[in-house]
TORKOL-4160 file (C-alpha; in steps of 0.2 Angstrom, whole numbers, padded with zeros to 4 digits, m for minus):
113
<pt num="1" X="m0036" Y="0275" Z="0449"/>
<pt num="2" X="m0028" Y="0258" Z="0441"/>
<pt num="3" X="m0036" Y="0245" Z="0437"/>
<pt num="4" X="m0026" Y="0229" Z="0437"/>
<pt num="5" X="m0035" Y="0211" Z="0438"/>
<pt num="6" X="m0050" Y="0219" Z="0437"/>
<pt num="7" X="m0049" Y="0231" Z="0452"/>
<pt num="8" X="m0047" Y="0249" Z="0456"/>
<pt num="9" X="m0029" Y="0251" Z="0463"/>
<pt num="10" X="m0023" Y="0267" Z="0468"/>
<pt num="11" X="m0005" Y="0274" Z="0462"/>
<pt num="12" X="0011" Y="0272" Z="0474"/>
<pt num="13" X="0016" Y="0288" Z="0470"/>
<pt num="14" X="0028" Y="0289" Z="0483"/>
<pt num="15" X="0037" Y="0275" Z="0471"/>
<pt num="16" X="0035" Y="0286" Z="0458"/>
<pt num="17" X="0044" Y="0303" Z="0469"/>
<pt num="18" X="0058" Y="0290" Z="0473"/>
<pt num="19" X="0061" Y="0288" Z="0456"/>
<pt num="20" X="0076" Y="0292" Z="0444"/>
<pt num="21" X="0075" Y="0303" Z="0428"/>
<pt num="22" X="0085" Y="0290" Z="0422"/>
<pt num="23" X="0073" Y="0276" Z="0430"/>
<pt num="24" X="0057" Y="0287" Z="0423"/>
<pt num="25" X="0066" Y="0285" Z="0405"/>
<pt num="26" X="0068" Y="0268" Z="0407"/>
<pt num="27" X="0051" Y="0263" Z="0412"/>
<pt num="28" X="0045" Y="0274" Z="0398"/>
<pt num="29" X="0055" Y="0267" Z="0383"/>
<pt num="30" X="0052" Y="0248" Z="0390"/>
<pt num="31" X="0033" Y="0251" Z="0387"/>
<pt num="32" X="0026" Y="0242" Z="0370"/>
<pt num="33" X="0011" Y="0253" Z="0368"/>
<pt num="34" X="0019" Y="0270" Z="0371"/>
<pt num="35" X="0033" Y="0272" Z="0369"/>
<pt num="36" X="0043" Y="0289" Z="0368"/>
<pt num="37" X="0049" Y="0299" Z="0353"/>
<pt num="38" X="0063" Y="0302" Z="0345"/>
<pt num="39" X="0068" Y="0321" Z="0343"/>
<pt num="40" X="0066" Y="0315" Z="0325"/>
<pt num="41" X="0049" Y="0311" Z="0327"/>
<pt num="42" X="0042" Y="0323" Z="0338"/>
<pt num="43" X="0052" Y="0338" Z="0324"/>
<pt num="44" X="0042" Y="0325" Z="0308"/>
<pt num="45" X="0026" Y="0327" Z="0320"/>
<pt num="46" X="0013" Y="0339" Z="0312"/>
<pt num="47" X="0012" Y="0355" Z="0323"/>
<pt num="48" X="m0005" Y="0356" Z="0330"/>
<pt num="49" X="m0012" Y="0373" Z="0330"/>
<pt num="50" X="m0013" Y="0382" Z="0347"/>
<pt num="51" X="m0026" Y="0394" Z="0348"/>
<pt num="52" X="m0023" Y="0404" Z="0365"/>
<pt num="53" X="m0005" Y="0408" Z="0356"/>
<pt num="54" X="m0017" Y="0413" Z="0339"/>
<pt num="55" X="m0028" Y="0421" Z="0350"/>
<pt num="56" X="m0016" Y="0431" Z="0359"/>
<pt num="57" X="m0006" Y="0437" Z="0345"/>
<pt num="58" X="m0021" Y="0444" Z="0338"/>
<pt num="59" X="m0023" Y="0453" Z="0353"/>
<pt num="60" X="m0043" Y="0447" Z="0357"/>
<pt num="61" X="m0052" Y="0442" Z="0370"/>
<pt num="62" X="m0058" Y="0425" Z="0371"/>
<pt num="63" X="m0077" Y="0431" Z="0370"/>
<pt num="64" X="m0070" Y="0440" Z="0354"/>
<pt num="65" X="m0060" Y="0427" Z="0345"/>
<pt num="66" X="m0074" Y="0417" Z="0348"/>
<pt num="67" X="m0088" Y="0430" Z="0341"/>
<pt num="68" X="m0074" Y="0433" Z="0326"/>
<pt num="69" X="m0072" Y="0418" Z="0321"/>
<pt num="70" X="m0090" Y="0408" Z="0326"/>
<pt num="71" X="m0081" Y="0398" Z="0339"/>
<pt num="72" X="m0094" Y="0393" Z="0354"/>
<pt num="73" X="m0085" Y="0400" Z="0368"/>
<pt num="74" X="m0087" Y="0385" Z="0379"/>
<pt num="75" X="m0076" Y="0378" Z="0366"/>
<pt num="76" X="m0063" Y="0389" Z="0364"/>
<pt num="77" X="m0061" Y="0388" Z="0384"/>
<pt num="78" X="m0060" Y="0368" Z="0383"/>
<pt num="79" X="m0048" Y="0370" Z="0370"/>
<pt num="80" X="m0038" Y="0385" Z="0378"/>
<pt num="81" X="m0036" Y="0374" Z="0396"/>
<pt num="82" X="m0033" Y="0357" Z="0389"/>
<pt num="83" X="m0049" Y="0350" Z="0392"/>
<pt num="84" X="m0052" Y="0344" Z="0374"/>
<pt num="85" X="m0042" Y="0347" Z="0357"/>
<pt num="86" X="m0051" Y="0353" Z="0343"/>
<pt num="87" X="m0053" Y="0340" Z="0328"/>
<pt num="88" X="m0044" Y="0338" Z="0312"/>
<pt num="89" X="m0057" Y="0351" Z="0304"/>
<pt num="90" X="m0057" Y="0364" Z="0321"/>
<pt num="91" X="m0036" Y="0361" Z="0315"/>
<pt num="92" X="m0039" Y="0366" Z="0299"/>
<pt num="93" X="m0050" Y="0380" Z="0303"/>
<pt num="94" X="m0036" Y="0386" Z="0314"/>
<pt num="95" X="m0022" Y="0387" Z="0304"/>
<pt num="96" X="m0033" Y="0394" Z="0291"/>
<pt num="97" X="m0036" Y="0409" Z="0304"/>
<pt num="98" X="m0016" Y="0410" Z="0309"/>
<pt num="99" X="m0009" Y="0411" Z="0291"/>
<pt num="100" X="m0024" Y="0425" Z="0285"/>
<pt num="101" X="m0034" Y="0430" Z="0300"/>
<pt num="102" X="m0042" Y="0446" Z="0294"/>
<pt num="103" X="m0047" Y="0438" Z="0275"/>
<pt num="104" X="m0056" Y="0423" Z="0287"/>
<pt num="105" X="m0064" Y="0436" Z="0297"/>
<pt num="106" X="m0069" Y="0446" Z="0282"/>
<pt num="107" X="m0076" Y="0429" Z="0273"/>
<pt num="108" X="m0086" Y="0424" Z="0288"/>
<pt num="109" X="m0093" Y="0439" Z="0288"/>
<pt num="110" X="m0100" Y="0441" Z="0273"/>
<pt num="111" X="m0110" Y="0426" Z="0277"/>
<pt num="112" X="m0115" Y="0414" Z="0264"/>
<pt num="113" X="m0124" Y="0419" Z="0248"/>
């Protein structure tokens, strides 16, 4: 749904199917508050951790990347299918777990003193 004057309108996506690439482009760079990146910016853009490809190369289950690291499980889903990203700390905590994974699991499991 759009809303436009104050009222729900529903998309013309057949405009949108009959479309150009080049149309799409055009459309895209002629608007103010989003406009696209540059390959330049999106290669400057920080990388933002992703944690099924973490997960995955550490060969664990999502029920245990989430025990392992005290991840609720709900969240590690949400994050997994796009539903929410995880916040500048969750970020942080995840690169943390990609650059030493089994020094984090060890830490968090020696539990605070």
């Amino acid at each position: 749904m759009m809303m436009q004057n104050g009222k729900e309108q529903q998309a013309d996506w057949s405009r949108v199917d009959a479309m150009s690439d080049e149309d799409a482009f055009a459309n895209a760079r002629g608007d103010p508050d989003n406009p696209p990146k540059s390959r330049e910016q999106v290669r400057a853009s920080a990388r933002m951790p992703q944690v099924k490809v973490i997960r995955r190369a550490l060969q664990l289950t999502q029920e245990e990347f989430s025990a392992r690291y005290g991840i609720p499980l709900g969240t590690l889903r949400d994050w997994e299918q796009a539903r929410s990203e995880p916040d500048q700390p969750a970020r942080a905590y995840l690169k943390v777990i990609a650059v030493d994974p089994e020094r984090t699991a060890a830490a968090l499991a020696k539990g605070v003193a």
